[in-house]
C-alpha positions in Angstrom: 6.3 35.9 0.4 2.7 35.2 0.4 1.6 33.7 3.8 -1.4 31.1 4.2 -0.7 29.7 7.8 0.1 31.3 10.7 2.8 28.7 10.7 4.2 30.6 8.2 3.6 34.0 9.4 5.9 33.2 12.7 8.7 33.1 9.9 8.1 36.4 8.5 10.9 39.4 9.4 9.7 41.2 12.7 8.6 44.3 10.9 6.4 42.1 8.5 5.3 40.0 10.9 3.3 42.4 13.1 2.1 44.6 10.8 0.5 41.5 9.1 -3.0 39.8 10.7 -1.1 37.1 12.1 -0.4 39.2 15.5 -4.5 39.5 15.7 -5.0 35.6 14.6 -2.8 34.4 17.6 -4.9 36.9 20.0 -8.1 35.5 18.6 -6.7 32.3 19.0 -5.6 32.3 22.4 -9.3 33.8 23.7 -11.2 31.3 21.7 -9.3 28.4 23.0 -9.7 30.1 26.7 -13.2 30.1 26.7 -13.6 26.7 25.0 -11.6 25.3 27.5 -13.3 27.4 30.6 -16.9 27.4 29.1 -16.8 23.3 28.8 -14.6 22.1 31.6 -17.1 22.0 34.4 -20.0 20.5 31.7 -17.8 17.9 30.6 -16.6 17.2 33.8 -20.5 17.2 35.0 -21.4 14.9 32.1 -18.3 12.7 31.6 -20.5 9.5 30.5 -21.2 11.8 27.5 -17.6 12.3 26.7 -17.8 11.1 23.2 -20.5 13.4 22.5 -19.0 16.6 23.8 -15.5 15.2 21.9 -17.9 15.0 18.4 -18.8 18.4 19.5 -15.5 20.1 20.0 -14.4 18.9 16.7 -17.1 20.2 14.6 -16.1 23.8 16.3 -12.1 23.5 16.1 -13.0 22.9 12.3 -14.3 26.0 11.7 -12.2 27.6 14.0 -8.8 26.5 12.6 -9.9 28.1 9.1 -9.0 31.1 11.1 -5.7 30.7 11.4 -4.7 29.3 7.8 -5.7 25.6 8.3 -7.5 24.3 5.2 -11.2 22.9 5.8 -10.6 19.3 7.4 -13.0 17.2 6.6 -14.5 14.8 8.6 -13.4 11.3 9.9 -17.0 10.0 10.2 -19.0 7.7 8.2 -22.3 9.0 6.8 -25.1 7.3 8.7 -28.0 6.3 6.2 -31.4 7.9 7.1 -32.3 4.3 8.4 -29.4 3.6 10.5 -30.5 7.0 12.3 -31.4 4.7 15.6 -27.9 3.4 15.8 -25.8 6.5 15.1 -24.7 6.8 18.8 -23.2 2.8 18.3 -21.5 4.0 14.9 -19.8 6.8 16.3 -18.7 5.1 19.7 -17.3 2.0 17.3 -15.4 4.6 15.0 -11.5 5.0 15.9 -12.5 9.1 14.5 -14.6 9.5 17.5 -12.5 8.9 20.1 -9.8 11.0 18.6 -12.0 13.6 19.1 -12.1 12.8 22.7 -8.5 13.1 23.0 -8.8 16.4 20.8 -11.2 18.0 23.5 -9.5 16.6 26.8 -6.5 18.6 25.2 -8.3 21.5 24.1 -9.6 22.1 27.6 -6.0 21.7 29.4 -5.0 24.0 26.2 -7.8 26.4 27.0 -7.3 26.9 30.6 -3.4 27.5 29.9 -4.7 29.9 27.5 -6.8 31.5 30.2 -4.0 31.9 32.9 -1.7 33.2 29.6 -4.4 35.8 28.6 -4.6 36.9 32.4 -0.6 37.4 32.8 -0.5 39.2 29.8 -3.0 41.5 31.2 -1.0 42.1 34.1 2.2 42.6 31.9 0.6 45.3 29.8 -1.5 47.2 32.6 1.8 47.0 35.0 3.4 50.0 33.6 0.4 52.0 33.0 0.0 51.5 36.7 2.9 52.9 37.3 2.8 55.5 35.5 -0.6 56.1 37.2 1.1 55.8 40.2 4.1 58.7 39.6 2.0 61.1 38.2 -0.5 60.7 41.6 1.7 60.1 44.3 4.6 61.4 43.5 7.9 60.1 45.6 6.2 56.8 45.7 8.6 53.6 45.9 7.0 50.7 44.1 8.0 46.5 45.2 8.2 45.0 42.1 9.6 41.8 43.6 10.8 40.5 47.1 14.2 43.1 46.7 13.5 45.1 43.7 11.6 48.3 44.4 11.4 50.9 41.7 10.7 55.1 42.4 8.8 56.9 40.3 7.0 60.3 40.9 6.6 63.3 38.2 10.0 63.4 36.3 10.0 59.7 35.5 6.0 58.8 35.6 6.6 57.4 31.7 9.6 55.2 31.5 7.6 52.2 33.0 5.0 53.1 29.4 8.9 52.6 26.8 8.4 49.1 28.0 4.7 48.7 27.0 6.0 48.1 22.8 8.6 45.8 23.9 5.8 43.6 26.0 3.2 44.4 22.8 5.8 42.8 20.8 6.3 39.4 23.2 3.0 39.0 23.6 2.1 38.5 19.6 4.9 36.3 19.2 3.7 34.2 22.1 0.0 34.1 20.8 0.8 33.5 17.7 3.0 30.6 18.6 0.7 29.0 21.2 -2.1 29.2 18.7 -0.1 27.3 15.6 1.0 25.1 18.5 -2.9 24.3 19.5 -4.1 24.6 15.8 -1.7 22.0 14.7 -1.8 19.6 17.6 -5.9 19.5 17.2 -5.9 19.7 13.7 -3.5 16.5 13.6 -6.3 14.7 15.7 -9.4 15.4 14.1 -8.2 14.7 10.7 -9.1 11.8 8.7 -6.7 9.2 8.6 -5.1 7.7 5.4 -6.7 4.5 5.5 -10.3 6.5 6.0 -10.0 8.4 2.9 -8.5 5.7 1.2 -11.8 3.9 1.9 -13.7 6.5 0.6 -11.5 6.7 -2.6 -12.3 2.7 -2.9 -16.1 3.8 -2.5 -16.0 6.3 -4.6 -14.1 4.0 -7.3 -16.6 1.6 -7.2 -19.4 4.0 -7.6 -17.6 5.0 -10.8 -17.3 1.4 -11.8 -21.0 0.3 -10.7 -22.0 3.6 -13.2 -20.1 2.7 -16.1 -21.3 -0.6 -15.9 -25.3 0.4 -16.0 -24.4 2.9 -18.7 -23.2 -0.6 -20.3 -26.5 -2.4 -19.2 -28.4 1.0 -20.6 -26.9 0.9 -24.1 -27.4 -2.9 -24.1 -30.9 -2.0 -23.0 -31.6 0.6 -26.0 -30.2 -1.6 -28.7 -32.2 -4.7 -28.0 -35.5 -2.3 -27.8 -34.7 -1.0 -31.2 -33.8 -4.4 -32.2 -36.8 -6.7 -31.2 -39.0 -3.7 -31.5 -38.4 -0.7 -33.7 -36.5 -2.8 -36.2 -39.0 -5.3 -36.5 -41.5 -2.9 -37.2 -40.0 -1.3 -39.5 -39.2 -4.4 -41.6 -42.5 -5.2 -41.7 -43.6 -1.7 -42.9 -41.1 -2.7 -45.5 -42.5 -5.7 -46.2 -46.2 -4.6 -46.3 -45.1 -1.5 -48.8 -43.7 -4.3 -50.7 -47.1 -5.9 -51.2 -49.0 -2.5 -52.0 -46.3 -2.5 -54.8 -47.2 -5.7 -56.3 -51.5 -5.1 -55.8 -51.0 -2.1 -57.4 -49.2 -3.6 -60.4 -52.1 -6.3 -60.4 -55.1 -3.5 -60.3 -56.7 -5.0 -57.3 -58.1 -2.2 -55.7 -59.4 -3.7 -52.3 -56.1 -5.7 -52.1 -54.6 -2.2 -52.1 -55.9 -0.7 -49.5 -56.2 -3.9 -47.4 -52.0 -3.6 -47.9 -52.0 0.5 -47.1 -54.4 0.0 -43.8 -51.8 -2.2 -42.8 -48.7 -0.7 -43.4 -50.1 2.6 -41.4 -50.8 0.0 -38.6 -47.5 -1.3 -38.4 -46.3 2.1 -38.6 -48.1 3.4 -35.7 -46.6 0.5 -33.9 -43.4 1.3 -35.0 -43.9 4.7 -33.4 -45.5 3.5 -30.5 -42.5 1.3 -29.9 -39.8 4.1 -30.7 -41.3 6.6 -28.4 -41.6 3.7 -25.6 -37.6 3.2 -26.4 -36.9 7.5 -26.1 -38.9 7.3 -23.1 -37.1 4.9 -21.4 -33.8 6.9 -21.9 -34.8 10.4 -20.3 -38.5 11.6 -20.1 -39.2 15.2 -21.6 -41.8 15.6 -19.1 -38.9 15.4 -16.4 -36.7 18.0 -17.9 -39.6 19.8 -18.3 -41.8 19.3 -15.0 -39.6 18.0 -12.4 -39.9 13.7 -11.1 -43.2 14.1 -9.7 -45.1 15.0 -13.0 -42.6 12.6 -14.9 -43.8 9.7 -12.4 -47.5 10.4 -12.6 -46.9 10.1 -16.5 -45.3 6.8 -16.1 -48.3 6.1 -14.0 -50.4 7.0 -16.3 -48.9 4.1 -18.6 -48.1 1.3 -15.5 -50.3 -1.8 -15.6 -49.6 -2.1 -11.7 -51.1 0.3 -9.2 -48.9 3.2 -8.9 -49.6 5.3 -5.8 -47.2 9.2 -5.9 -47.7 10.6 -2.4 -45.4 14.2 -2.7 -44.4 15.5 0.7 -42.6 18.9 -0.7 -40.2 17.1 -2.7 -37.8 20.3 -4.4 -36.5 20.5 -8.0 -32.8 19.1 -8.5 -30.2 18.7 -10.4 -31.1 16.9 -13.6 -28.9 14.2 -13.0 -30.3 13.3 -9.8 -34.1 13.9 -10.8 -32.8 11.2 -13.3 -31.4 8.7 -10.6 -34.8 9.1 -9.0 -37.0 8.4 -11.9 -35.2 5.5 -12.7 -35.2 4.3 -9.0 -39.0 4.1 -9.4 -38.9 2.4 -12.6 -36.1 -0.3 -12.0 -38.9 -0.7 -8.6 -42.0 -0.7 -11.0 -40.4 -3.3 -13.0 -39.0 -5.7 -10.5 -42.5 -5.4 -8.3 -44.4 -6.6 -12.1 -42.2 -9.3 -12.9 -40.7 -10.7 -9.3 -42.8 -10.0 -6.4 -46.5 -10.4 -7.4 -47.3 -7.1 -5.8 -50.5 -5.6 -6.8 -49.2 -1.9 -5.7 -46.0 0.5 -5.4 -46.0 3.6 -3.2 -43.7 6.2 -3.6 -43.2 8.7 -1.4 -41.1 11.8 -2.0 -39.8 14.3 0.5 -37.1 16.1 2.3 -35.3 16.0 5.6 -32.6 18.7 7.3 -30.2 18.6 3.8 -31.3 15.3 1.8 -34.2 14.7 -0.4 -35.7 11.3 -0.4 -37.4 9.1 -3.0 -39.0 5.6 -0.9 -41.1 2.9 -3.1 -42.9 0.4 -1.2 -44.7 -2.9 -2.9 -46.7 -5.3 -1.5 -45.2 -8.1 -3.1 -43.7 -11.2 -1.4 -40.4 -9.8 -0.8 -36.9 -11.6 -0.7 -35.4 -9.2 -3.2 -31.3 -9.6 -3.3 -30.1 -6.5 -5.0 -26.6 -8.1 -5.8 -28.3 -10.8 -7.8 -29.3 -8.0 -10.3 -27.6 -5.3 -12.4 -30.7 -2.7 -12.4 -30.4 -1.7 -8.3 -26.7 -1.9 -8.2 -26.4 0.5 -10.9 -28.8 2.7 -9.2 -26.9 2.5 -5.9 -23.6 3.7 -7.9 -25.5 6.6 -9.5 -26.4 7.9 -6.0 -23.2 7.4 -3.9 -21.6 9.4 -7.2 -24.4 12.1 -6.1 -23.3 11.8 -2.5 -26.4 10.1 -1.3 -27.0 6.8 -0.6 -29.0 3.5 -1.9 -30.6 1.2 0.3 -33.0 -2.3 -0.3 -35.0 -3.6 2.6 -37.1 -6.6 1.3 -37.7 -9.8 4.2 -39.5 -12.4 3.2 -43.1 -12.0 3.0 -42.6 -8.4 2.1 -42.9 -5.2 2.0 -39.9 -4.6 -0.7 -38.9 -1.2 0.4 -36.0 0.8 -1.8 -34.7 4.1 -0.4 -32.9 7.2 -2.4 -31.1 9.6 -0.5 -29.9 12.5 -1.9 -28.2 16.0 -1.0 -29.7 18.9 -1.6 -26.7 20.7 -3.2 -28.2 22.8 -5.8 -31.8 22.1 -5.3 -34.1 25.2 -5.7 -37.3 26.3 -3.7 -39.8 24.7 -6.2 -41.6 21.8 -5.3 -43.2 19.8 -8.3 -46.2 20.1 -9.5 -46.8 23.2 -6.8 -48.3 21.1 -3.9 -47.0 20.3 -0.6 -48.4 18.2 1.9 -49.5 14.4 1.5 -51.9 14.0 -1.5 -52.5 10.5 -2.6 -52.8 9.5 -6.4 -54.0 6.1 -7.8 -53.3 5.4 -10.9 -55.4 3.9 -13.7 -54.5 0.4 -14.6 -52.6 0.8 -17.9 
């Protein structure tokens, strides 16, 4: 029987039981929960209008301390405070039911650690007891020891080691009671600092409609594509058609200039055509992203922006592809809405990281009063980064600045930063 809890180790034959790691688990236990509960009861006491705070604390230790003894990793009850919010996490986490769990968690981890404590100090008595005694009969021999009020016990130099037969006996109590007293603490805690149903179920409906919101601008994408090709590409092409059509006829009817006049412009229309085809591949996925990383691939869509495009590149790493997409996109769903909505004259993006999350921030100066629910491009952006475990937000009051913020983790990110400079250069951008 394979054993993953210490739970289950308690139910293990005797034999089993403490030849396995569970013995060593429960003494771990027990001294990890004694000093958490005597390093942090006269603090917390001291500082009891931080309660919450120490309780928030406490939990982010018990989680890694309950791996230990066979727990699985318990995630955490908390919401994710956007970068913006920042000023009003300590509101969010005193209105959040998690939070004051915690608190209950820690007020019974400290009780639990100073039982722990006075547990750990009896059992130190229990073992050193007989070795005392044996100590004692090989010393002084004769001697008459008071175990209790009425019980005394002689020892001297024939029976110094009969007090040490009982020292396997107490070795043997003691792991079954450390063992037991840590499942007993591990469980109770772990109970409390667990997310409730109803939490992750909420975070099952977010992540549902992140799903949705993303197969909906795939929808909007393909939509996208197909009318490009169709009021673009396609014309063009039927008109090459057509003019290679008329250099047919004029060169049935001999008419040289009429000829060429009808090549020249069938090469025009298919340069257009091209023009208009690679506009249309652009717009799916840049090669210069693949190939360069989002701050190249946004100076290039600079490069082609008839609005002032300002890149300011704080260290911004190289991600996953997928979310070097979301970003790109974010600045161009921004670029767009900034040319056709808000009569800004400029966008500035910045691009960064903080502690674990990259950023990507675009700032116009247009007249603001952008609602992102009133359009499809921003809410399928938001759903492509809360399926990348970051975060969307839109900040536009009226009379401006429009402000959209990207958030997202660095899982996988390398060391790289694009185009090799860190630090705040500024970039304007020809008018297109």
């Amino acid at each position: 029987m394979r054993t993953e809890t210490i739970w289950q180790g308690l139910m293990l034959p005797p034999g089993r039981f403490l030849i396995s790691r569970w013995p060593w688990a429960g003494l771990l236990g027990v001294v990890i929960t004694a000093v958490l509960g005597v390093v942090l009861v006269l603090p917390v006491v001291a500082t009891i209008v931080i309660l919450p705070l120490w309780g928030i604390l406490f939990a982010m230790i018990e989680r890694k301390r309950l791996r230990l003894i066979g727990h699985p990793a318990r995630a955490s009850g908390h919401v994710r405070v956007p970068r913006e919010e920042k000023h009003n996490w300590l509101w969010i986490r005193l209105t959040e039911p998690t939070t004051w769990r915690e608190v209950v968690a820690l007020s019974i981890g400290i009780i639990m650690g100073l039982l722990a404590f006075a547990l750990l100090l009896a059992q130190v008595i229990a073992v050193g007891l007989p070795f005392a005694l044996a100590v004692t009969g090989l010393t002084r021999p004769g001697a008459e020891v008071n175990l209790f009020s009425d019980v005394t016990f002689a020892v001297g130099v024939d029976n110094w080691w009969h007090p040490l037969l009982c020292v396997p006996l107490i070795l043997v109590v003691t792991a079954y009671v450390n063992a037991s007293f840590t499942a007993l603490h591990g469980g109770v805690i772990s109970r409390l600092i667990a997310p409730r149903v109803a939490e992750i179920d909420r975070r099952v409906a977010q992540l549902t409609r992140s799903r949705a919101a993303i197969v909906s601008a795939h929808e909007d994408e393909r939509r996208r594509i197909e009318r490009d090709l169709h009021d673009g590409v396609q014309q063009e092409l039927v008109g090459i058609a057509a003019r290679l059509a008329m250099l047919e006829l004029e060169l049935r009817s001999g008419d040289a200039d009429a000829s060429r006049a009808a090549l020249i412009a069938a090469q025009d229309q298919t340069e257009r055509a091209l023009v208009s085809l690679r506009s249309t591949v652009r717009g799916i996925h840049p090669t210069v992203l693949a190939d360069h990383g989002l701050t190249e691939a946004l100076r290039e869509l600079a490069g082609r922006s008839t609005l002032v495009l300002r890149i300011r590149d704080d260290g911004f790493p190289r991600m996953r592809p997928d979310a070097e997409a979301a970003g790109y996109f974010l600045v161009a769903e921004a670029l767009t809405n900034a040319t056709k909505h808000s009569a800004a004259s400029r966008l500035t993006v910045e691009l960064g990281s903080q502690n674990d999350r990259a950023y990507i921030r675009a700032t116009d100066d247009g007249h603001g009063g952008a609602d992102p629910e009133q359009g499809t491009g921003l809410r399928g952006l938001a759903g492509r980064a809360e399926a990348l475990g970051g975060a969307l937000t839109v900040s536009s009051p009226l009379g401006g600045p429009t402000v959209v913020l990207m958030e997202l983790p660095l899982i996988g990110s390398g060391e790289i930063t694009h185009g090799g400079k860190r630090g705040g250069a500024d970039e304007d951008s020809p008018r297109g």
